[in-house]
N, CA, C and O of each residue as an XYZ file, in Angstrom:
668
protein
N      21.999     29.732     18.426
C      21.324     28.454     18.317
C      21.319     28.000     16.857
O      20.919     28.706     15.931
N      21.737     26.923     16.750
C      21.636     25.979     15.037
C      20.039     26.138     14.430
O      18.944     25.937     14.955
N      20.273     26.399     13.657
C      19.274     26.279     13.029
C      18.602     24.855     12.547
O      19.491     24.235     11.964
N      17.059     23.892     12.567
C      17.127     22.813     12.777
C      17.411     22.050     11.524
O      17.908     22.722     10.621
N      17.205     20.837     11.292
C      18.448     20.282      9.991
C      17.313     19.658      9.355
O      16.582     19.080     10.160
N      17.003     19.610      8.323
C      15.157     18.697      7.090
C      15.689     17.254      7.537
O      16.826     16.962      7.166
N      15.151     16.555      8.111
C      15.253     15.402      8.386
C      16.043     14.674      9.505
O      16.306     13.479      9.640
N      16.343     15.751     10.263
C      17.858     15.140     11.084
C      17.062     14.444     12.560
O      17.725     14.215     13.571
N      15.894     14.227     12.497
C      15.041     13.370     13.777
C      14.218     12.570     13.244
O      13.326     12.067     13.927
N      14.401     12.209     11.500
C      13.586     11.143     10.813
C      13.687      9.685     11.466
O      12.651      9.030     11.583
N      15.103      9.080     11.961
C      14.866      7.531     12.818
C      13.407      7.941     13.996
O      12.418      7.227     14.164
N      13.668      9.161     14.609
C      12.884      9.121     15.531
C      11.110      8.808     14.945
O      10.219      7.997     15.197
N      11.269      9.755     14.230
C       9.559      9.963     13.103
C       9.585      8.079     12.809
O       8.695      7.429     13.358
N      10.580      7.374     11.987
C      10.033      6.410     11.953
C       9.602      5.337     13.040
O       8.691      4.514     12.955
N      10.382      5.528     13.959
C       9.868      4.426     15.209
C       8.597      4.822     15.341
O       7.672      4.125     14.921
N       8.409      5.998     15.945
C       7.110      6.378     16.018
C       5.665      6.287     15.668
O       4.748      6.209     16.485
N       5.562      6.303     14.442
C       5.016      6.203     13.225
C       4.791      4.720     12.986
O       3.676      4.485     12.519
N       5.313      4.005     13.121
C       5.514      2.339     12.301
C       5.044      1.628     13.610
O       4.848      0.413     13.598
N       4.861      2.374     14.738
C       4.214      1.922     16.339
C       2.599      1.457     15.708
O       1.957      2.434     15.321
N       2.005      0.333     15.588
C       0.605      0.523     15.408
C      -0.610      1.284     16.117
O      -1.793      1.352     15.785
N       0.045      1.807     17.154
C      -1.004      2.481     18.182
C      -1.053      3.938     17.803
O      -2.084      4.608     17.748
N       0.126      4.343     17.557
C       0.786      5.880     17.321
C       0.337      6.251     16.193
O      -0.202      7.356     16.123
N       0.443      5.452     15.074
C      -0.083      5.285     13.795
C      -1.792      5.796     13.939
O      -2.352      6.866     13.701
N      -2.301      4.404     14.469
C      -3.588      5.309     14.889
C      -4.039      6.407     15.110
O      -4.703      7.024     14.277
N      -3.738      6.875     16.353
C      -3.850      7.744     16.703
C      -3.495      8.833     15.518
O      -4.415      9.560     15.142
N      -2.538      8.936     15.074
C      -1.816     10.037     13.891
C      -3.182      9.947     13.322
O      -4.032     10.753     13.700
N      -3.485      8.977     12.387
C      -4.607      8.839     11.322
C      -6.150      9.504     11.584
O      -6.895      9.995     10.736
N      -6.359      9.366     12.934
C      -7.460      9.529     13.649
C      -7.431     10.457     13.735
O      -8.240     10.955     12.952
N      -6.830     11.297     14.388
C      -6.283     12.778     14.575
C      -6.480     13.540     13.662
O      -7.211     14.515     13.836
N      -5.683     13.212     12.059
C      -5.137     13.968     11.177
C      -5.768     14.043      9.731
O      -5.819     14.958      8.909
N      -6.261     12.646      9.724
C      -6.541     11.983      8.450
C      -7.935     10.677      8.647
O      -7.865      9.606      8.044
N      -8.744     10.917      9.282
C     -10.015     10.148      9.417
C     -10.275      9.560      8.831
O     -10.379      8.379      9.165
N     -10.534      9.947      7.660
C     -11.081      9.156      5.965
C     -10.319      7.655      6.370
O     -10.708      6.502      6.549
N      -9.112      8.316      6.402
C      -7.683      7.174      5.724
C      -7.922      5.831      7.127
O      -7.903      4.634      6.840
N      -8.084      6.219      8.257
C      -8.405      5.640      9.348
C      -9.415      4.936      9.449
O      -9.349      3.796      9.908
N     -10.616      5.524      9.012
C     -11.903      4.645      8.718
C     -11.882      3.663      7.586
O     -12.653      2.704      7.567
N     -11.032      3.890      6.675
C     -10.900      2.937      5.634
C      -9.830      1.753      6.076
O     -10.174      0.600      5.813
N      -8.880      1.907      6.563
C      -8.347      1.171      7.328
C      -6.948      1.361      6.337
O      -6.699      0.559      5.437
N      -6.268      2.287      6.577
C      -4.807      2.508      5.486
C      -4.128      2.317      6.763
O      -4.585      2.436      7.900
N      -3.289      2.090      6.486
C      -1.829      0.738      7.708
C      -0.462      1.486      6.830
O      -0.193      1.207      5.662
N       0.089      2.202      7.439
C       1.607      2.372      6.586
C       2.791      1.025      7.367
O       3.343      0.691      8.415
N       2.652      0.751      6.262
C       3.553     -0.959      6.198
C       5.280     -0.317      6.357
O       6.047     -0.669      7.253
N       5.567      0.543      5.409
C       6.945      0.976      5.344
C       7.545      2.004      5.548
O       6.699      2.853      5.271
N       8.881      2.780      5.995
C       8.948      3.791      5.927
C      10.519      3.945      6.193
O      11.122      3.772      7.253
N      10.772      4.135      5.557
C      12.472      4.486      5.153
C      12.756      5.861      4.545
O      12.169      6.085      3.486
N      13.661      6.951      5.094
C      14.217      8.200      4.247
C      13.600      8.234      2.104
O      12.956      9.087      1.494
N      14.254      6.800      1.596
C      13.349      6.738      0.924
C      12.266      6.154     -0.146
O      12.280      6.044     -1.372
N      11.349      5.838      0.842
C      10.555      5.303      0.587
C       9.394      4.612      1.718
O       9.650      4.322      2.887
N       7.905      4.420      0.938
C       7.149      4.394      1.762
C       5.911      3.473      1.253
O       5.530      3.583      0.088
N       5.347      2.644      2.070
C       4.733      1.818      1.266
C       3.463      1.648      2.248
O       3.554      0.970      3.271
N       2.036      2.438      1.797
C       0.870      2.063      2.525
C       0.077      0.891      2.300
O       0.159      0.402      1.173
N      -0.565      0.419      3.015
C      -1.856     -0.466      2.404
C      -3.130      0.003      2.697
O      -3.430      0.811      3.576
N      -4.073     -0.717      1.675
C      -5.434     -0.068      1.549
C      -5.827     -1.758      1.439
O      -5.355     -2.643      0.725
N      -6.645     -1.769      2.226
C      -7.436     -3.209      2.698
C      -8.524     -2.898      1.633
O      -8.641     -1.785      1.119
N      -9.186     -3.794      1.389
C      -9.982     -4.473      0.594
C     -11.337     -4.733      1.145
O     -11.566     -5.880      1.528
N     -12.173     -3.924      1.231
C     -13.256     -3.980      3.154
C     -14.668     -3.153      2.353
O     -14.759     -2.822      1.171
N     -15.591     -2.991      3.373
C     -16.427     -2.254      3.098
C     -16.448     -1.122      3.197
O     -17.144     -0.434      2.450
N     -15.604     -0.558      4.254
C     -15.307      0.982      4.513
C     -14.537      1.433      2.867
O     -14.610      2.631      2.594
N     -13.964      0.683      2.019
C     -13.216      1.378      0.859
C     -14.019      0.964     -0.443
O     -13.946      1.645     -1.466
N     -14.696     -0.047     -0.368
C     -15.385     -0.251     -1.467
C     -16.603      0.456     -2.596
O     -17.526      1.061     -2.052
N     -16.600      0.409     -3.523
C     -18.195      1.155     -4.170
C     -18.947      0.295     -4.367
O     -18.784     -0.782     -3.793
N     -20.082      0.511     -5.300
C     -21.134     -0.020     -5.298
C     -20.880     -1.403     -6.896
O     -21.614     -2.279     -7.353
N     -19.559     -0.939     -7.232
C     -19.267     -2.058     -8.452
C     -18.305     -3.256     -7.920
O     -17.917     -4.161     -8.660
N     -18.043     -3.171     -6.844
C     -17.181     -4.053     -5.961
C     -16.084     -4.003     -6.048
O     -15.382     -5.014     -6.023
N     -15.579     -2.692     -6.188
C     -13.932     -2.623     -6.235
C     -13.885     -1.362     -5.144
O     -14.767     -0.840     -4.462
N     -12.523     -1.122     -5.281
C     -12.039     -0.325     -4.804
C     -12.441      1.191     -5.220
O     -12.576      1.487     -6.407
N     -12.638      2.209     -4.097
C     -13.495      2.946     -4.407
C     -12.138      4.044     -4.997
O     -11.221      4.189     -4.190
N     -12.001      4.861     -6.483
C     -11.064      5.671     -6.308
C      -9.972      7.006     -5.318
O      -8.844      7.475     -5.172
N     -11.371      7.057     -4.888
C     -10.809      8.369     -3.538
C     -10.177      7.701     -2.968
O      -9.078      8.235     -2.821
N     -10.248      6.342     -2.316
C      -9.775      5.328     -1.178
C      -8.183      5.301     -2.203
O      -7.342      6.143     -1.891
N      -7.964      4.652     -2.987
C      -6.974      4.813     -3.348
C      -6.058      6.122     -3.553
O      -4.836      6.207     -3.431
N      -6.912      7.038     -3.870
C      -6.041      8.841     -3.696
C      -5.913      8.942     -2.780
O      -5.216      9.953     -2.685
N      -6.242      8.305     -1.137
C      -6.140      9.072      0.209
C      -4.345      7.861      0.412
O      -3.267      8.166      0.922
N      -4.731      6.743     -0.151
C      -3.571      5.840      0.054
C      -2.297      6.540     -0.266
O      -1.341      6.834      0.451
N      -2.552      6.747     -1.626
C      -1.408      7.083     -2.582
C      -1.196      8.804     -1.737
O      -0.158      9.024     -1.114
N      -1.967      9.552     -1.808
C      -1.872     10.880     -1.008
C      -0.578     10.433      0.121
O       0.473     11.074      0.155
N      -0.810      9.398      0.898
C      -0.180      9.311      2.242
C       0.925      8.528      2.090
O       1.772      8.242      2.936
N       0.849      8.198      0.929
C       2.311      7.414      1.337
C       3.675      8.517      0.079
O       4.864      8.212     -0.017
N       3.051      9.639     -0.633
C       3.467     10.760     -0.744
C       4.083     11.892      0.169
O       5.147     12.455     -0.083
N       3.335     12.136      1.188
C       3.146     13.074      2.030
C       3.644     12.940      3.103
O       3.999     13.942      3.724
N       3.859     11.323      3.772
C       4.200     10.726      4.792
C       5.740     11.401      4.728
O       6.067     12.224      5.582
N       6.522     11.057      3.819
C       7.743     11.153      3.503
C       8.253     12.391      4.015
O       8.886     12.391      5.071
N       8.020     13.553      3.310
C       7.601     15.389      3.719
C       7.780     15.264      5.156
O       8.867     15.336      5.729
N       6.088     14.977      5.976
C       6.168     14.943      7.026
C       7.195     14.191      8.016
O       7.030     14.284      9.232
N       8.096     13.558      7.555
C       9.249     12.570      8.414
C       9.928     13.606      8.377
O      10.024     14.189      9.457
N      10.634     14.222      7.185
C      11.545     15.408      7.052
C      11.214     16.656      7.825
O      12.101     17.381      8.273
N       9.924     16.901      7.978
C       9.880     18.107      8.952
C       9.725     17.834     10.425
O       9.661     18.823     11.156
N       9.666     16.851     10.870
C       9.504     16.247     12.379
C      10.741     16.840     13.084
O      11.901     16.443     12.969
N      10.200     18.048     13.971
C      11.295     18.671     15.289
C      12.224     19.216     14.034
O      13.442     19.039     14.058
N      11.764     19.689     13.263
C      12.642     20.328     12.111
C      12.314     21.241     11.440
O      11.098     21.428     11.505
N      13.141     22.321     10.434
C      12.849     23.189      9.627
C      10.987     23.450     10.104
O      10.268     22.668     10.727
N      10.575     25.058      9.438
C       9.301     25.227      9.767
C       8.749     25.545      8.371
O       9.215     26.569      7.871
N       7.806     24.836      7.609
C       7.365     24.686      6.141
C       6.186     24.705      6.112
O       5.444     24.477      7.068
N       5.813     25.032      4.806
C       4.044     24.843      4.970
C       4.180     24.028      3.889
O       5.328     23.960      3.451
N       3.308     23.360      3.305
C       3.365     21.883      2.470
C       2.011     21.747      1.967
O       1.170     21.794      2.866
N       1.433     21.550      0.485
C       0.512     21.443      0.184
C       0.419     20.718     -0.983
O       1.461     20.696     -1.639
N      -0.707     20.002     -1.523
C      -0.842     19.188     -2.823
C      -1.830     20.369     -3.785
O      -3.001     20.607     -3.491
N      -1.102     21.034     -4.971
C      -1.654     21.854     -5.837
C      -2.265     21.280     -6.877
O      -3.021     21.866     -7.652
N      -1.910     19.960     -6.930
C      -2.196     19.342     -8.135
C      -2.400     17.825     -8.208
O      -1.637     17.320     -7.386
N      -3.291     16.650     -9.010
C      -3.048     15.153     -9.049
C      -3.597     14.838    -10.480
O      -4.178     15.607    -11.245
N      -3.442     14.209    -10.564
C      -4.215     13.336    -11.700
C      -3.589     11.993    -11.426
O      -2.601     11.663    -10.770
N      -4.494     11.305    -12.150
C      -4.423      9.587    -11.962
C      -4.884      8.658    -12.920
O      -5.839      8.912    -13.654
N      -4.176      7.456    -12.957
C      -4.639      6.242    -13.905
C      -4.469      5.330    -13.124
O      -3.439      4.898    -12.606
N      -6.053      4.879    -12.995
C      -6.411      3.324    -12.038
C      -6.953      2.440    -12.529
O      -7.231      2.811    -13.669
N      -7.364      1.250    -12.343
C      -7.782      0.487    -12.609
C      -8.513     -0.842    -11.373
O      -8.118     -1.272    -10.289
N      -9.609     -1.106    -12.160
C     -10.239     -2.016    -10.909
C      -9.087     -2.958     -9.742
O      -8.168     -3.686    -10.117
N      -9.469     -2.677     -8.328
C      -8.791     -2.995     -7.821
C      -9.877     -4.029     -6.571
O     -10.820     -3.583     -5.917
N      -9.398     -5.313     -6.562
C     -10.814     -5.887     -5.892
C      -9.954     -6.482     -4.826
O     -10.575     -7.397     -4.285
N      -8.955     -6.341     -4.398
C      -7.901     -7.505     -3.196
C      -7.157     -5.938     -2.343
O      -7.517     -4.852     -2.798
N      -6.516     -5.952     -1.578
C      -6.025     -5.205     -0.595
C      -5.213     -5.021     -2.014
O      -5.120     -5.806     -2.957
N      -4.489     -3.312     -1.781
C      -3.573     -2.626     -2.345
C      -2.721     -2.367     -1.923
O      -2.697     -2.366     -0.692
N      -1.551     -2.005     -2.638
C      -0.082     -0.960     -1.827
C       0.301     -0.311     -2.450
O       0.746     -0.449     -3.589
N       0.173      0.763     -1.642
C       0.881      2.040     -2.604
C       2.107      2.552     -2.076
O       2.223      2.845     -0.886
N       3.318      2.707     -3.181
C       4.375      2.671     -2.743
C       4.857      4.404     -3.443
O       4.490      4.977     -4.469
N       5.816      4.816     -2.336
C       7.062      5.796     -3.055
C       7.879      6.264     -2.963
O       8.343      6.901     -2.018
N       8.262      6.044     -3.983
C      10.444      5.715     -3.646
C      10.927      7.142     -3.851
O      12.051      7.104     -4.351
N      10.434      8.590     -3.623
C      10.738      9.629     -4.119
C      11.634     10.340     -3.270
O      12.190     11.334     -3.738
N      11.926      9.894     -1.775
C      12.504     10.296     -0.787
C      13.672     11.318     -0.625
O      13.867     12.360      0.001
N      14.083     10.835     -1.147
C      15.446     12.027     -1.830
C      15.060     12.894     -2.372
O      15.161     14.055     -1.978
N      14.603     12.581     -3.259
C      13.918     13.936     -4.666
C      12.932     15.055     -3.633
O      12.869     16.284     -3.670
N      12.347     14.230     -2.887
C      11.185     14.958     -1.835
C      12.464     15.824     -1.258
O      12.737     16.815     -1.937
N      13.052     15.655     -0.429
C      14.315     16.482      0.434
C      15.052     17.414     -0.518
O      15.214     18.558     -0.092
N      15.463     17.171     -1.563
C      16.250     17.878     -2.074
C      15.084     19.206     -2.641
O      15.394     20.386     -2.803
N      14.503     18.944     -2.735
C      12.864     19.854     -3.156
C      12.786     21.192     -1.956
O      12.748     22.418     -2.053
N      12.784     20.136     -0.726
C      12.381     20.827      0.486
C      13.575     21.847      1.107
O      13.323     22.754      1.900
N      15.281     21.445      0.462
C      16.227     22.339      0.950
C      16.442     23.372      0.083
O      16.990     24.444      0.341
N      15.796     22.850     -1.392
C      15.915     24.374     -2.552
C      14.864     25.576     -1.362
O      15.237     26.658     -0.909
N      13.434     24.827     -1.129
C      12.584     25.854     -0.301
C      13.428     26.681      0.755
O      13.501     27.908      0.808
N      14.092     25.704      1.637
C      15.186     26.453      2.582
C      16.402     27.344      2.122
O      16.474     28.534      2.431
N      17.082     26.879      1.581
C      17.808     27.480      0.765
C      17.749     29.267     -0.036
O      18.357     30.327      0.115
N      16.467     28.661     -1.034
C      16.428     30.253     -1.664
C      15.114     30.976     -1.068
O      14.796     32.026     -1.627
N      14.436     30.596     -0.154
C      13.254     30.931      0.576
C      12.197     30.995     -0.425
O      11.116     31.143      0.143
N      12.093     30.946     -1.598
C      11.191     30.123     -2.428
C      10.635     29.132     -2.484
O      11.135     28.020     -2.316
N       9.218     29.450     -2.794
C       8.187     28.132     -2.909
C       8.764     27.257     -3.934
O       9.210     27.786     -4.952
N       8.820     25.772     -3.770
C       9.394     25.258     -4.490
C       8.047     24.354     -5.221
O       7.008     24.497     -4.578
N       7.928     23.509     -6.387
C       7.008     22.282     -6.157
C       7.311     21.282     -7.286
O       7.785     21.643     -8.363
N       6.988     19.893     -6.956
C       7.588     18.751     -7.216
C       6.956     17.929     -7.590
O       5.967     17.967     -6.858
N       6.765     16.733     -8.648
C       5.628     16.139     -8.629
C       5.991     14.647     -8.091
O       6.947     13.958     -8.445
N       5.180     14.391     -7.331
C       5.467     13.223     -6.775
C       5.223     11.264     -7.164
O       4.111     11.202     -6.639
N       5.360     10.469     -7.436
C       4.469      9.368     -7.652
C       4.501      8.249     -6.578
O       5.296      7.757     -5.778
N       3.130      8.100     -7.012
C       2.852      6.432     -5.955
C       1.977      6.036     -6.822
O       1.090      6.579     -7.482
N       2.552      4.573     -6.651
C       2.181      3.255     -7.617
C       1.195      2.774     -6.617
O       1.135      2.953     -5.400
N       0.329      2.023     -7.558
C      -0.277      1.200     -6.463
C      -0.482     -0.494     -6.974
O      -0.227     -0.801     -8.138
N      -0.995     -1.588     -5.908
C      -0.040     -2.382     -6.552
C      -0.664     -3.425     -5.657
O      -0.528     -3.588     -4.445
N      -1.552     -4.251     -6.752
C      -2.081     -5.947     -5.952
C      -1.550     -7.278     -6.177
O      -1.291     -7.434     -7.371
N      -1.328     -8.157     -5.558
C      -1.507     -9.165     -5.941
C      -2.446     -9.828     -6.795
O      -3.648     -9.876     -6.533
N      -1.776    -10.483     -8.096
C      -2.461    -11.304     -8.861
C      -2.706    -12.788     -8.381
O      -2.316    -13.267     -7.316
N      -3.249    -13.265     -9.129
C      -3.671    -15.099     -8.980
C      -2.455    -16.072     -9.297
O      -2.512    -17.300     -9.360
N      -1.399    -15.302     -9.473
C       0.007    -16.382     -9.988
C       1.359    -15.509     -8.909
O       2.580    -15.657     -8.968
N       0.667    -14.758     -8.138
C       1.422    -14.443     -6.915
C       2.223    -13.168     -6.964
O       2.825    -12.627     -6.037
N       2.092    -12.705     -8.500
C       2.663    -11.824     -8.710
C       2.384    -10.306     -8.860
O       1.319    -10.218     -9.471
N       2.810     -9.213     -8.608
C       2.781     -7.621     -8.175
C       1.730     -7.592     -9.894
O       1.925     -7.939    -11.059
N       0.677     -6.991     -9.138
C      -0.010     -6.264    -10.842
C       0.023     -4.813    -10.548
O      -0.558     -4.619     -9.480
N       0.396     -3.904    -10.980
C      -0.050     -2.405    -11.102
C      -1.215     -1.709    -11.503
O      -1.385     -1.472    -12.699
N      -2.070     -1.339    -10.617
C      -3.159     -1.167    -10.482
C      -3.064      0.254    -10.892
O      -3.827      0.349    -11.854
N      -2.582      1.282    -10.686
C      -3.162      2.913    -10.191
C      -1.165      3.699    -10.142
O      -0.129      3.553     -9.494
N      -1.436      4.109    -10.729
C      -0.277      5.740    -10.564
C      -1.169      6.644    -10.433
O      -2.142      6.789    -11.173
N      -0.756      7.607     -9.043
C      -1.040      8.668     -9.073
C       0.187      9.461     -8.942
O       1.282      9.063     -8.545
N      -0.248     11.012     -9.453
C       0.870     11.972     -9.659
C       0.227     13.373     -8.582
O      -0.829     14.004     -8.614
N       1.193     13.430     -7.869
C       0.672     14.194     -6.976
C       1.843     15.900     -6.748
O       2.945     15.983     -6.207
N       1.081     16.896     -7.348
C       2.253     18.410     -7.318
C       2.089     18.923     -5.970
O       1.144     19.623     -5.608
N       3.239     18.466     -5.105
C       3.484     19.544     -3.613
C       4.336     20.453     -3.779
O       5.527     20.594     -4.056
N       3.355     21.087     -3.520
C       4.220     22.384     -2.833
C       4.899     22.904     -1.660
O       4.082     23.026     -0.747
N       6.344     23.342     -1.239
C       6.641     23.314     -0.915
C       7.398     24.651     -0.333
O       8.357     25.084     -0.971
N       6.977     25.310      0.872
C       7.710     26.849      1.129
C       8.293     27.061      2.714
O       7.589     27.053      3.723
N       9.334     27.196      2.678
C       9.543     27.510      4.156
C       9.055     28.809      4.714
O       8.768     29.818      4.070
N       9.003     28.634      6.012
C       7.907     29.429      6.975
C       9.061     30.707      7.314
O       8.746     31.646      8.046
């Protein structure tokens, strides 16, 4: 029997996934926080991935912005999302965030956090397969509002270290 291939049922993961019901459910299931706040993954391509974080009371603090965690669970998922497409009906890995740090800034309108690391994520995940070594990678997602002249402002980078080991 073949051994299974890092990504080779990702079209499937994305239909799936980009379903608004399925989505739900995933979030609800897996990730509550992110669900109660109301995070929507808008995009999802091999690579790249682009969540939103609504602008609501479930994400807000008490200074009227955006609450930081709400933005780490965003940026977390549209990191992680990626990983998880690659292991869907595939390879058997364990996957973890060892590490983050971050630079944000007030965020008062719906957000998006985007990341284009998709490749870099895979090629990470076949060194793990490969030399059966834990591998780990640091990841980024931008995050990213609309201004008053229509244009993308950059709100928040976070840097996120996964780790990465096959089972």
């Amino acid at each position: 029997m073949q051994a299974p291939i890092l990504g080779q049922y990702a079209p499937e993961f994305m239909k799936l996934f980009l379903s608004p019901l399925k989505q739900k459910l995933f979030l609800l299931s897996k990730l509550p926080a992110a669900w109660f706040m109301g995070v929507k993954m808008k995009t999802l391509t091999p690579e790249r991935s682009i969540v939103h974080l609504p602008f609501n009371w479930y994400s807000k603090n008490p200074f009227k912005s955006t609450y930081f965690a709400a933005q780490a669970a965003a940026a977390e998922l549209s990191t992680g999302i990626l990983a998880n497409m690659l292991l869907y009906k595939g390879p058997k890995m364990s996957m973890l965030v060892t590490g983050m740090r971050a630079e944000y800034f007030k965020v008062n309108k719906t957000a998006r956090f985007v990341c284009e690391q998709g490749q870099e994520i895979k090629a990470c995940m076949q060194k793990a397969i490969d030399t059966g070594e834990g591998q780990r990678i640091e990841i980024i997602s931008e995050g990213y509002m609309t201004g008053p002249d229509g244009q993308d402002i950059l709100v928040s980078r976070f840097y996120f270290e996964w780790s990465f080991k096959a089972k």
